[in-house]
KELO-538922 format. One line per field, with one value per residue (C-alpha): residue number from 1; residue in three letters; x, y, z. Coordinates in pm, whole numbers, plus 50000, padded with zeros to 5 digits. Example, Ala and Ser with C-alpha at 12.3 -4.5 7.8 and 13.67 -1.06 7.14 Angstrom:
<nodes>
seq <- (1;2)
type <- (ALA;SER)
east <- (51230;51367)
north <- (49550;49894)
up <- (50780;50714)
</nodes>
This chain:
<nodes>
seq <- (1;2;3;4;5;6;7;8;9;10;11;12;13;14;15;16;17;18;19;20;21;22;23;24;25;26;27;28;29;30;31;32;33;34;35;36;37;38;39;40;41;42;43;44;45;46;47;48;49;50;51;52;53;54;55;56;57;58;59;60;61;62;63;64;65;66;67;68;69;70;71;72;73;74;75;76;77;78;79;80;81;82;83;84;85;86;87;88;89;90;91;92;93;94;95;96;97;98;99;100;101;102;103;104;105;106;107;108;109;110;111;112;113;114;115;116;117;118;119;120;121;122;123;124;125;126;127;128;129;130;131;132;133;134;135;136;137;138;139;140;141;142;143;144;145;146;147;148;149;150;151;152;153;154;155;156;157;158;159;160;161;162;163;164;165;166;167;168;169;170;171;172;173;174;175;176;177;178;179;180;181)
type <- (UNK;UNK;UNK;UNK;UNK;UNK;UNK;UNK;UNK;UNK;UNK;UNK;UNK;UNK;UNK;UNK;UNK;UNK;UNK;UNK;UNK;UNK;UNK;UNK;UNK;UNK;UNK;UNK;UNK;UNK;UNK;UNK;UNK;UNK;UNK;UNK;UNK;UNK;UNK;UNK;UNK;UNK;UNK;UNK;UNK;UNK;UNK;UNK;UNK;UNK;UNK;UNK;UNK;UNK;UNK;UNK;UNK;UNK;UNK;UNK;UNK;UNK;UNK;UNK;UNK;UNK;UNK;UNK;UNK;UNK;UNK;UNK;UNK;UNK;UNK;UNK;UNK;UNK;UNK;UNK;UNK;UNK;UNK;UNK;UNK;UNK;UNK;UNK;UNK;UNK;UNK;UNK;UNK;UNK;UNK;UNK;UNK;UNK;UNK;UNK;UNK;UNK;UNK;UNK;UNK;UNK;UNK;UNK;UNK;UNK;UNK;UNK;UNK;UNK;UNK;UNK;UNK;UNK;UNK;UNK;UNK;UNK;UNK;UNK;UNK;UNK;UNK;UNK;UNK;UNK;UNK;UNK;UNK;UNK;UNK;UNK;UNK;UNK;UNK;UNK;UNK;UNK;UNK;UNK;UNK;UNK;UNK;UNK;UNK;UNK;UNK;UNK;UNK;UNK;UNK;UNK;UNK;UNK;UNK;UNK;UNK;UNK;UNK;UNK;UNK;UNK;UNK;UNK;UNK;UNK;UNK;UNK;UNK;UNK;UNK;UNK;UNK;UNK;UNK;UNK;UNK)
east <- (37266;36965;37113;37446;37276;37144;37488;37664;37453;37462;37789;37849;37672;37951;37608;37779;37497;37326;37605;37643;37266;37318;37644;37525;37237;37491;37574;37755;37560;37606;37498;37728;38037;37908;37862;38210;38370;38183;38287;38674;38608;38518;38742;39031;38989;38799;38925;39199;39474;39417;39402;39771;40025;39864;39520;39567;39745;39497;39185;39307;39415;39275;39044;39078;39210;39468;39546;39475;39139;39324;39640;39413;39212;39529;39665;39356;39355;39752;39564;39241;39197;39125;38988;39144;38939;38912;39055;38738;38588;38619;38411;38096;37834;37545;37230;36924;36761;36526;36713;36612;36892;36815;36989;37044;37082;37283;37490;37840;37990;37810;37724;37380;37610;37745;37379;37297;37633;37579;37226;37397;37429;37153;36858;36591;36750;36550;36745;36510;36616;36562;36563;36697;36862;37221;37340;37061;36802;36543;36315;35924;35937;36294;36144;35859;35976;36235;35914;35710;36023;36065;35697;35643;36002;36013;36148;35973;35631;35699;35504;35803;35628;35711;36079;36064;35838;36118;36246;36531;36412;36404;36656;36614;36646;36544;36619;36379;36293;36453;36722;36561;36553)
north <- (73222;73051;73107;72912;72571;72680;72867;72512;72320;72548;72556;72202;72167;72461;72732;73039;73227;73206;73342;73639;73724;73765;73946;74192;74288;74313;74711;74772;74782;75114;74976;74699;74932;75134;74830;74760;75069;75014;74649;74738;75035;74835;74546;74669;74880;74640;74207;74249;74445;74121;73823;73641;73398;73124;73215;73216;72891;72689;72846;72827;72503;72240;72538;72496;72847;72847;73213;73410;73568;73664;73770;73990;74156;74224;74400;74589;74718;74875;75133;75134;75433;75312;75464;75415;75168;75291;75069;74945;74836;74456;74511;74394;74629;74663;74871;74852;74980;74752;74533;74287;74050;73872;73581;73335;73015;72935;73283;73157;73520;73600;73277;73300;73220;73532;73721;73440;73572;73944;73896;73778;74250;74312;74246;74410;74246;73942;73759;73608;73282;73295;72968;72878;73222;73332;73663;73837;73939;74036;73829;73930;73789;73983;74303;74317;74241;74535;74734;74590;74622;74997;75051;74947;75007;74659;74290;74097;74080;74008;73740;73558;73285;73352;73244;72920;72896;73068;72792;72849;73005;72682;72694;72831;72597;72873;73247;73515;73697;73991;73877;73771;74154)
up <- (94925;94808;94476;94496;94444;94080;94037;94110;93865;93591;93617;93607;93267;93148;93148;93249;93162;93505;93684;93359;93466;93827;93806;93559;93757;94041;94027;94358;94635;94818;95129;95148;95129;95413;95618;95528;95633;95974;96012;95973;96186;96487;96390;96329;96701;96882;96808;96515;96738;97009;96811;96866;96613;96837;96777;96406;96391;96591;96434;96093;96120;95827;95695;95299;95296;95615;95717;95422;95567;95887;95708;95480;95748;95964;95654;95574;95972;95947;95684;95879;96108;96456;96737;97085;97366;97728;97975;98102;97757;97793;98092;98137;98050;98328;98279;98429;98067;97890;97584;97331;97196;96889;96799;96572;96652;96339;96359;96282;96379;96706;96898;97114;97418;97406;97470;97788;97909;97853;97985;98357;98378;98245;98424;98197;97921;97735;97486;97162;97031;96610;96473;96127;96138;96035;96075;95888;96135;95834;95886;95932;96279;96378;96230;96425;96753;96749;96642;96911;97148;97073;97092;97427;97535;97725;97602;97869;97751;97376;97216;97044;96944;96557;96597;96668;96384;96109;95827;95588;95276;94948;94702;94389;94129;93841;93815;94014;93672;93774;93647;93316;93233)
</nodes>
């Protein structure tokens, strides 16, 4: 993401040779099409099977490309093997086990309210605020709380000072030299 700006300009100026550099050092990345396979797994069980004509309409409604994400994922879930939900799933879950919910507060796919509400069953549960975080939790800060939270198997003493102090990483406005290889 931080590269896109640089991409854009160099682009503008008909250099092509920015984008040539980054692609060609892009190789596949393994673990992106295992995260994949997971994502449509619990998709295509889980939100696609419930989302309604009315849904799409409204939600796709003035985006530049309309439906055509939806569409796309609805078509890639009738091949997707799916895995039956219990009857109870869209229940709350309540546990008295410790958790640690990290969010982000700029996590366009799973909004922080959703943790304060999940939180209301959980009562050992401590939800972590990240700030200037999307839905990467890769951060220094993120890492070492789960460590810390593991470690000492509770949320509620955490120092969590550190995320209020995370800042969007600069723009690029020249090639890492990796890619200079």
């Amino acid at each position: 993401m931080t590269l896109i700006p640089l991409l854009v300009h160099a682009a503008a100026q008909a250099d092509w040779s920015v984008f040539a550099k980054i692609k060609s050092q892009s190789r596949g990345n393994i673990a992106f099409a295992a995260t994949t396979g997971v994502y449509f797994t619990i998709t295509c069980s889980e939100s696609v099977p419930y989302i309604t004509e009315a849904e799409i309409t409204h939600h796709n409604a003035g985006i530049i490309l309309g439906e055509y994400r939806t569409r796309r994922h609805q078509r890639a879930c009738e091949e997707w093997p799916r895995g039956a939900l219990p009857d109870d799933y869209f229940e709350p879950v309540r546990s008295s086990l410790p958790v640690l919910m990290l969010s982000g507060d700029i996590d366009p796919s799973t909004p922080m309210q959703w943790a304060e509400e999940a939180l209301k069953f959980l009562p050992n549960g401590r939800q972590i605020i990240l700030r200037n975080t999307p839905h990467i939790y890769g951060s220094d800060c993120a890492q070492n709380l789960i460590i810390e939270f593991i470690a000492h198997g509770s949320a509620k003493q955490l120092d969590a000072s550190c995320a209020t102090r995370l800042r969007r990483p600069p723009f690029l406005t020249e090639l890492p030299a990796r890619y200079n290889r």
